[in-house]
C-alpha positions in Angstrom: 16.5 1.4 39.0 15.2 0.1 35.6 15.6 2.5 32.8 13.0 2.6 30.1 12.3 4.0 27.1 9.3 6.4 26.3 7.0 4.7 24.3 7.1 5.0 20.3 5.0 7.6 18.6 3.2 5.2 16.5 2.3 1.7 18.1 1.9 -0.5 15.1 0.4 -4.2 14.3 -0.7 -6.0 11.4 -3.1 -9.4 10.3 -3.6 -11.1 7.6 -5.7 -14.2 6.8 -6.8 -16.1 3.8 -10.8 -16.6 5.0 -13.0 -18.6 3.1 -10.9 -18.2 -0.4 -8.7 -21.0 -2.0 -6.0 -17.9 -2.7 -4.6 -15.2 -1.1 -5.0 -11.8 -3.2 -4.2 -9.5 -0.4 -0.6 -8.0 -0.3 -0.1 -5.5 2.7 3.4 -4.4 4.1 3.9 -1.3 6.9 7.3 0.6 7.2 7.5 2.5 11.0 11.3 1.9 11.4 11.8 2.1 15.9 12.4 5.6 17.0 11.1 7.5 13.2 9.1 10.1 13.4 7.0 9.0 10.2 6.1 6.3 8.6 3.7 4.2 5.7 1.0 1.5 4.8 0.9 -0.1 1.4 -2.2 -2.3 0.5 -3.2 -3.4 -2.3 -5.8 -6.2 -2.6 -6.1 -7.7 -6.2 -8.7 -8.8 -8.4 -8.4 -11.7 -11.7 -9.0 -14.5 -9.9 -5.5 -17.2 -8.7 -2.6 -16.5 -10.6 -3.6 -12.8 -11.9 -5.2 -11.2 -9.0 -2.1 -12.1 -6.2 0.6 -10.9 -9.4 -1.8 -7.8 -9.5 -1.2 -6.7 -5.8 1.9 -8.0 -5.6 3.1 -5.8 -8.1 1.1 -2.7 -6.7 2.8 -3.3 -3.7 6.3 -3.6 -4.3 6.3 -0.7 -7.0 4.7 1.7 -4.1 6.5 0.5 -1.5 9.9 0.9 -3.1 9.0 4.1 -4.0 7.9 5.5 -0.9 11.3 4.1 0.8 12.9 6.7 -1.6 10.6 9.7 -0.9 10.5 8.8 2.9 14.5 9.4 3.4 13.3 12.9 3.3 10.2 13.5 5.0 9.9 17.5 4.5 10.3 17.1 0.9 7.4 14.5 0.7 5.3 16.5 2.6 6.0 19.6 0.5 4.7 17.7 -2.5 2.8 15.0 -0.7 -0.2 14.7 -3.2 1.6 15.1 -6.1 4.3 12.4 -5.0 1.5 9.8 -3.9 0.0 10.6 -7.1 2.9 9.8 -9.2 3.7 6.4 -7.4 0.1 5.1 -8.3 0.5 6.0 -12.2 4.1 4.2 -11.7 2.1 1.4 -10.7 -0.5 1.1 -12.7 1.8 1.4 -15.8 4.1 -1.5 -14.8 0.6 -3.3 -14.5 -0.1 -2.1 -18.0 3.2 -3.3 -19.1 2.9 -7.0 -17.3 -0.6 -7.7 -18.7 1.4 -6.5 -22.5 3.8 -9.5 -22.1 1.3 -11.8 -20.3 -2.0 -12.0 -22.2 -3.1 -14.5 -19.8 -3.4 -12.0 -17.3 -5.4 -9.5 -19.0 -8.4 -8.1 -16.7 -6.1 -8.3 -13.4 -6.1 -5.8 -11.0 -5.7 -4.4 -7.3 -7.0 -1.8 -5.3 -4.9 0.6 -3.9 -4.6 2.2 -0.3 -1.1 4.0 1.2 -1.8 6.2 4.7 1.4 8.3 5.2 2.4 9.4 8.6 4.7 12.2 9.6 4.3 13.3 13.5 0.8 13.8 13.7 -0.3 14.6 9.7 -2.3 12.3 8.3 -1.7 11.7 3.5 -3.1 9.4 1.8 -3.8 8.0 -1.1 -6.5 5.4 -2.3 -8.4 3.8 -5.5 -10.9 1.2 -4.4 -13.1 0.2 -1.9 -10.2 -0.6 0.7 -11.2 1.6 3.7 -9.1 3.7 5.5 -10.5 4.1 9.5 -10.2 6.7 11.8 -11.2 5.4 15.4 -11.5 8.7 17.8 -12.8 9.3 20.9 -15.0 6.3 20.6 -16.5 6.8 16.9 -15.1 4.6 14.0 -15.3 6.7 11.0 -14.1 6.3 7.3 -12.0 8.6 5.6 -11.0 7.9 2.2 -13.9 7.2 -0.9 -15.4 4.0 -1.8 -15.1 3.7 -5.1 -17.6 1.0 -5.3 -21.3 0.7 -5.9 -21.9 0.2 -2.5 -22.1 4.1 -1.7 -24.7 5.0 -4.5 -26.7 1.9 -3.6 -27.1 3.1 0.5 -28.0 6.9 -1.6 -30.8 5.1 -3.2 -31.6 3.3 0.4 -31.7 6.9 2.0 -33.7 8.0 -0.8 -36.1 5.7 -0.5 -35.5 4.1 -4.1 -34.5 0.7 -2.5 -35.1 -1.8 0.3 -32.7 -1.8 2.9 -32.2 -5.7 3.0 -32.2 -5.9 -0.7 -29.2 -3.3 -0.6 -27.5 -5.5 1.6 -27.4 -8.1 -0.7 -27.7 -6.3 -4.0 -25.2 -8.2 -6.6 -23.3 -5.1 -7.9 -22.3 -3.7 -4.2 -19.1 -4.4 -4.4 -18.7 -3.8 -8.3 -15.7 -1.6 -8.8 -16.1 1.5 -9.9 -12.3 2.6 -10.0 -9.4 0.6 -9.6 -5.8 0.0 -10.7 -5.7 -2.0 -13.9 -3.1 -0.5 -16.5 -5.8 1.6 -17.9 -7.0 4.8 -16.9 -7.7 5.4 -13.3 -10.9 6.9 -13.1 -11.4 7.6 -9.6 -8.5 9.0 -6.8 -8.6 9.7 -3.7 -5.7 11.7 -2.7 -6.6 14.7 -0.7 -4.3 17.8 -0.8 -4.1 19.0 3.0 -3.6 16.2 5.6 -5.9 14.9 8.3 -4.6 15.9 12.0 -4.2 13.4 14.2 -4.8 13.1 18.5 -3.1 11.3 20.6 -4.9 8.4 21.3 -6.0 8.2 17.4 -6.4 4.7 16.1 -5.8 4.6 11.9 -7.2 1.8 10.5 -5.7 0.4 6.9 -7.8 -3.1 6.0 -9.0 -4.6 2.9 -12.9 -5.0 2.1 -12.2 -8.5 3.8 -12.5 -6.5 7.2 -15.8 -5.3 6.0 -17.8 -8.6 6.8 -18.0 -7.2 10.1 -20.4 -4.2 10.0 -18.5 -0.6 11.3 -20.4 -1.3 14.8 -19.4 -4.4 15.2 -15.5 -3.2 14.1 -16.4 -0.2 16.6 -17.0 -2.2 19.4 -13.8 -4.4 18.9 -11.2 -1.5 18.5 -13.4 0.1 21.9 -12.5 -2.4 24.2 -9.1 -3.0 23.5 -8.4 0.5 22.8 -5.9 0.7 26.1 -4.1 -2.3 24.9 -0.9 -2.8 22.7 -1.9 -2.6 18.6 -1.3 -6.8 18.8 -3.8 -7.1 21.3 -6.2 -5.3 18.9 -5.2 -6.8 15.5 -6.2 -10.3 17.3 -9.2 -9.5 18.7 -10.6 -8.2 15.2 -9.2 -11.7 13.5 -10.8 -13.9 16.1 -13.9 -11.5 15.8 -14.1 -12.0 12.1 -13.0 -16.2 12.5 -16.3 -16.3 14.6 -18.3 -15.4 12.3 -17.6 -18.3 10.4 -18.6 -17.0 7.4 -18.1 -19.2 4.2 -17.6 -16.4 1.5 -15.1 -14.6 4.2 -12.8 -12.7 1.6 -9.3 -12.8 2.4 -8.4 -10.6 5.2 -5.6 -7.6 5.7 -5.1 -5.0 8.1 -2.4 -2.6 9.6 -3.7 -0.6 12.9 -1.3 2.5 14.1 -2.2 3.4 17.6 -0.9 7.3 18.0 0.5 7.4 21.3 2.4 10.8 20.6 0.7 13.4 18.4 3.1 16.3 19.3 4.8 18.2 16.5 8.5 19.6 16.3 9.1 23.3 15.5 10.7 24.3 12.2 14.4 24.8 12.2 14.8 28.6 11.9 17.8 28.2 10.2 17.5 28.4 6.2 16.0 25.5 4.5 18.6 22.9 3.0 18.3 21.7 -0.3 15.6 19.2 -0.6 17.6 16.3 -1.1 14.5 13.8 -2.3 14.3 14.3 -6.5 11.8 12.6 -9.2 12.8 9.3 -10.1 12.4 8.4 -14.1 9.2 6.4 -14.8 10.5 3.4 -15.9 9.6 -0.2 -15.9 11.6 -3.3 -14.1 12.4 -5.4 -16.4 14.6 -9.1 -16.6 17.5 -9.1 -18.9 17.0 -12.1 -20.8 20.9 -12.5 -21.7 23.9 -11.7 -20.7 25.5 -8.2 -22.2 28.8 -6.6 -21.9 29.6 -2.7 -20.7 32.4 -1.1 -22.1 35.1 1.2 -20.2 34.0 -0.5 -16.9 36.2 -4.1 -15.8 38.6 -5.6 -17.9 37.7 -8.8 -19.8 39.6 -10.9 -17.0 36.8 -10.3 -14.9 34.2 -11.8 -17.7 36.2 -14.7 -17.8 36.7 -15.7 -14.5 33.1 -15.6 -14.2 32.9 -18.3 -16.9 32.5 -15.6 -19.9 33.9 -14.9 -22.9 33.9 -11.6 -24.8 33.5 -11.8 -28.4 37.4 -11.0 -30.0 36.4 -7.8 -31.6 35.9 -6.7 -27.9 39.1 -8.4 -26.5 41.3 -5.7 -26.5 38.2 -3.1 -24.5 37.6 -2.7 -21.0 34.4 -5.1 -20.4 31.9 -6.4 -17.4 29.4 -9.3 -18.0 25.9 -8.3 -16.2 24.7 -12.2 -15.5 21.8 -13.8 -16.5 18.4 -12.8 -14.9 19.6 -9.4 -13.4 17.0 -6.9 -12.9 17.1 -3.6 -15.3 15.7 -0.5 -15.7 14.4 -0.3 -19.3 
């Protein structure tokens, strides 16, 4: 007899690809560690053009994702401050932006869209600024969840309303304007909603960048349908070759996590008293590079310094010293 395990509540798959660009903007990272009962999506997809826009998300995306490891060692006390957490963690990154573009002018203008689905059993947070969709496939329908913070909503208003042409929506200029993103300066637009979306088993959550978006929400529909039995890497390479067929020679780069639900069942509350929340706020501060080397008294004697090839000035021989090397990271 062959033993084997259940399967995992969330069944989890990402692609990426570069499309038609000369760059790669899009930065996109999932943590679902085997056997947790929650777990998160950070994408961010940048704007500035080489050089600015990839710094923009990559910074987005490690300042988030770092955070989020934090908060996520305890999952009830996330979820007891969810939005106000998720919040916090994209001001964090938007002022480390703010504080890169200070000490490199040359990247002035950058920026990155922002979009982080949380998952605890079957609960449903998120957070998003941009036009980076957030999908819900259910039951057969592909839906959208979070805002579009774009001009492409008002212009399909004025479509509905009869103010525009339908084809000359399609291809209006300022569709895919930006009406909010993350840039250092203030965020106008957040969508973060307070109460979390209940998930099904059989639930499909779809995180992508706008890339994903040159295939219409049919066409994406009809993709996630068919292969909606099979494992979340079956269904992450149909939608790439899908989108490689097109063949399309403005195809924007491409990113995407799907998270199949295969268990949407919930565990009861301990009855016992609540423990102390063991998740606190973290200090808002910027990581920074030590340009030289320093010395910390009342730590390691200056033995230490000198094996490491340092020398402590003689004013500070007789103290208790450590030499932090060159180039280590700092909180300032």
């Amino acid at each position: 007899m062959i033993w084997r395990s259940r399967e995992p509540r969330y069944d989890v798959a990402s692609g990426i690809s570069q499309g038609a660009r000369d760059y790669q903007e899009d930065a996109i990272t999932s943590d679902f560690p085997v056997g947790s009962e929650a777990g998160f999506v950070v994408l961010a997809d940048g704007m500035g053009g080489h050089a600015a826009g990839d710094v923009a998300s990559k910074i987005v995306l490690t300042e988030v994702y770092s955070e989020l490891k934090f908060h996520f060692a305890d999952v009830e006390a996330f979820e007891a401050r969810a939005p106000e957490i998720l919040r916090n963690v994209a001001d964090l990154a938007n002022d480390t932006l703010r504080q890169h573009t200070r000490t490199h002018p040359e990247t002035e203008g950058m920026g990155a869209t922002l979009v982080v689905p949380c998952l605890v059993e079957n609960r449903l947070w998120w957070i998003s600024v941009g036009d980076s969709p957030l999908f819900l496939y259910r039951a057969g329908r592909l839906s959208q969840l979070n805002e579009d913070h774009s001009m492409a909503p008002q212009i399909d208003f004025m479509v509905k309303s009869g103010l525009m042409d339908a084809e000359v929506a399609a291809n209006h200029p300022d569709r895919n304007c930006l009406i909010s993103v993350l840039m250092g300066t203030r965020i106008p637009k957040i969508d973060c909603p307070g109460k979390p979306v209940e998930l099904r088993a059989g639930d499909i959550v779809i995180c992508a960048s706008d890339g994903v978006q040159f295939l219409t929400n049919a066409q994406i529909e009809k993709v996630v349908g068919k292969y909606a039995k099979k494992r979340s890497t079956e269904i992450a390479e149909r939608l790439l070759e899908e989108l490689t067929r097109l063949d399309d020679p403005d195809q924007d780069n491409i990113s995407f996590t799907i998270i199949k639900v295969n268990d949407a069942s919930t565990r009861p509350k301990d009855l016992r008293p609540p423990r102390p929340a063991m998740t606190v706020t973290r200090p808002k501060r910027l990581t920074t590079v030590v340009a030289e080397p320093f010395w910390h008294p009342e730590l390691a004697p200056p033995a230490a310094a000198e094996a490491a090839g340092y020398e402590a000035e003689e004013e500070d021989a007789g103290e208790q010293a450590i030499v932090v090397p060159r180039r280590l990271a700092a909180l300032r």
